[in-house]
C-alpha positions as CSV (number, residue, x, y, z in Angstrom):
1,X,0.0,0.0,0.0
2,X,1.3,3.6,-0.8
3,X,1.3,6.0,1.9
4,X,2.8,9.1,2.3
5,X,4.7,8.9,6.1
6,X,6.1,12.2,7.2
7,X,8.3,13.3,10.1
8,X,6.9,16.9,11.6
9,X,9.2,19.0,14.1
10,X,7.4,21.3,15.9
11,X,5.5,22.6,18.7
12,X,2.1,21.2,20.4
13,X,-0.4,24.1,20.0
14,X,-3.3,22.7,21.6
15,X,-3.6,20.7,24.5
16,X,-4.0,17.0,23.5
17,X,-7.8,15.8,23.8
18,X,-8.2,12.2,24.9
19,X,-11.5,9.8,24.0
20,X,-12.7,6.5,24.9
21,X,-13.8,5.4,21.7
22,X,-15.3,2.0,21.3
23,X,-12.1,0.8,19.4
24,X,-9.9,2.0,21.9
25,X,-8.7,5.3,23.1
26,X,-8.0,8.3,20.5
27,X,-6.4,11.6,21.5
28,X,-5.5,14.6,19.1
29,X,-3.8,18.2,18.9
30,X,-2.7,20.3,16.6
31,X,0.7,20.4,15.8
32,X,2.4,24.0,14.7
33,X,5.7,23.8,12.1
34,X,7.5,27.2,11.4
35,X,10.1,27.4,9.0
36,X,13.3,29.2,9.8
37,X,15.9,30.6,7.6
38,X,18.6,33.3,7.6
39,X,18.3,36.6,6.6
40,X,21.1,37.8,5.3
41,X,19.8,41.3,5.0
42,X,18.9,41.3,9.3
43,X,21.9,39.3,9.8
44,X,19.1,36.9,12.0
45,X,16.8,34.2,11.8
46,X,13.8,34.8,10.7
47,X,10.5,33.0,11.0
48,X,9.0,31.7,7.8
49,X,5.1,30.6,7.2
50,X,3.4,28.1,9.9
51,X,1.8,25.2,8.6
52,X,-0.9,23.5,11.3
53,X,-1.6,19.3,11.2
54,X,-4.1,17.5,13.4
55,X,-2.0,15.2,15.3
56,X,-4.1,11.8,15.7
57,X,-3.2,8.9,17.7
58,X,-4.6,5.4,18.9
59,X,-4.5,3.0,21.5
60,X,-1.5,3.5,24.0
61,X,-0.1,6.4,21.9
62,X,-3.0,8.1,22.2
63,X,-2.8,7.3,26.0
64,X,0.6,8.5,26.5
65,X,0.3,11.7,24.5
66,X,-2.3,12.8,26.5
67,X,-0.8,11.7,29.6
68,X,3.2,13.6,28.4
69,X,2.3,16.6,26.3
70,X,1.4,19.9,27.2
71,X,0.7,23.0,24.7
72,X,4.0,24.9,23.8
73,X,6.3,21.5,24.1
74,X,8.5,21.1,21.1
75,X,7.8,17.3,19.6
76,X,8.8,15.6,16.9
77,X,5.8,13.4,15.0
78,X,6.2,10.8,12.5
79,X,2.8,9.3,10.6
80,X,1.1,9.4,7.7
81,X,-0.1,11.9,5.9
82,X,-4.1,12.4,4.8
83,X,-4.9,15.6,2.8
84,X,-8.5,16.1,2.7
85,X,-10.6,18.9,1.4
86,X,-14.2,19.4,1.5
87,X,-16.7,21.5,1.0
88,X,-18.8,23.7,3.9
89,X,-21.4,25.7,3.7
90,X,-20.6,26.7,-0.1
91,X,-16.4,27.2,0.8
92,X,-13.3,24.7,0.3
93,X,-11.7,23.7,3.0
94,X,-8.3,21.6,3.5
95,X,-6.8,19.9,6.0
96,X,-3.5,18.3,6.7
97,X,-3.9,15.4,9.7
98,X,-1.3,13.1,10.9
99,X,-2.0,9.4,12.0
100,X,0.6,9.3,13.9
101,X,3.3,6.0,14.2
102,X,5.4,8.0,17.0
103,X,5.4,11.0,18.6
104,X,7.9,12.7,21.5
105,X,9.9,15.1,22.7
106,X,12.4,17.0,20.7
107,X,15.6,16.9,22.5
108,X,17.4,19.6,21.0
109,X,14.8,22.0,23.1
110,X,15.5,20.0,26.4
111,X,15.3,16.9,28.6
112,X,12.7,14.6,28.8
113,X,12.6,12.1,31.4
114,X,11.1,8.3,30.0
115,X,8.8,6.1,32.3
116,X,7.4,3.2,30.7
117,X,3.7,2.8,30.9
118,X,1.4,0.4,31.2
119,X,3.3,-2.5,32.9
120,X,4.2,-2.2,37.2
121,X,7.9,-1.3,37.2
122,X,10.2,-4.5,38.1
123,X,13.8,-4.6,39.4
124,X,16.6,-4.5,37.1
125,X,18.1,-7.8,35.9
126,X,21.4,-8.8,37.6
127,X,24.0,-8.4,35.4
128,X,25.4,-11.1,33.2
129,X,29.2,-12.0,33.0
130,X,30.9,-11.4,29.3
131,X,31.1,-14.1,27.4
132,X,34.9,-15.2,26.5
133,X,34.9,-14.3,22.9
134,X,38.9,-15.0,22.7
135,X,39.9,-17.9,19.9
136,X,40.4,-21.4,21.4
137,X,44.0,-22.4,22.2
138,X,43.8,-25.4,19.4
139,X,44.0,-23.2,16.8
140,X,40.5,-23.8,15.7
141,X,38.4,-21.0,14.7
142,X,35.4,-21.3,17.1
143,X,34.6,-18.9,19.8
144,X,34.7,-20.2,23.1
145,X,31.7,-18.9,24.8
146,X,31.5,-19.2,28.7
147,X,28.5,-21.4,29.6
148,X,25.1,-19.7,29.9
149,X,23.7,-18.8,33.1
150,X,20.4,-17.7,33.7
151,X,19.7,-14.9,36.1
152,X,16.6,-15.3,38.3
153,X,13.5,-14.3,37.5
154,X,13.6,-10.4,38.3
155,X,10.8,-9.2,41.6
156,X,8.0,-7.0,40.9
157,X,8.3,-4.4,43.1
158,X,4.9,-3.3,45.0
């Protein structure tokens, strides 16, 4: 199938609305991109036309942006593009929406701090000795590898 996926840096311009839908949650914003360049003549940069997308995403996505983004928050979006334009009350009207694949923080701007969601947090696993990845003394050319051990089982942690 032929779809048109684009990646969007820019900055959340309205605050994320969630839904219950009866296929799963939905939440969606509008995303703001301004183009920058240098003006030579002002010696600056200089901000350059602001294209707006509806932002749309499903299922846990749609949970986490609602849950993570606030309006003003530079993000950077990656979906697929729809186009539509219609017709209302006698005028054209287009719009640009994103179904968005992926959507977060853009780092340049700042830190973000990553929790994983939707699972109870467990214990780091112990950690596991190198394997000996030196050539055997027989001249053969087959790794030696150390034995595998198994950690245990890591404890949820209430």
């Amino acid at each position: 199938m032929n779809e048109t996926m684009v990646c969007a840096v820019g900055r959340v311009a309205t605050q994320p609305v969630y839904r219950e839908m009866a296929s799963g949650p939905s939440a969606r914003f509008r995303l703001a991109v301004t183009a920058r360049y240098w003006d030579r003549e002002k010696n600056m940069w200089t901000d350059g036309h602001t294209n707006f997308f509806t932002v749309w995403a499903n299922r846990q996505l749609a949970t986490n942006t609602a849950a993570s983004l606030t309006v003003g928050e530079p993000v950077i979006v990656q979906g697929r593009l729809k186009v539509r334009t219609d017709v209302r009350e006698g005028q054209s009207w287009t719009s640009a929406d994103i179904d968005a694949v992926a959507i977060g923080h853009d780092l340049a701007w700042g830190t973000s701090a990553f929790r994983r969601g939707g699972k109870p947090e467990t214990a780091p696993a112990p950690a596991q000795p190198e394997p000996n990845w030196e050539t055997s003394q027989e001249g053969s050319s087959d790794l030696a590898v150390a034995p595998a051990q198994h950690p245990p089982e890591p404890a949820v942690l209430t």
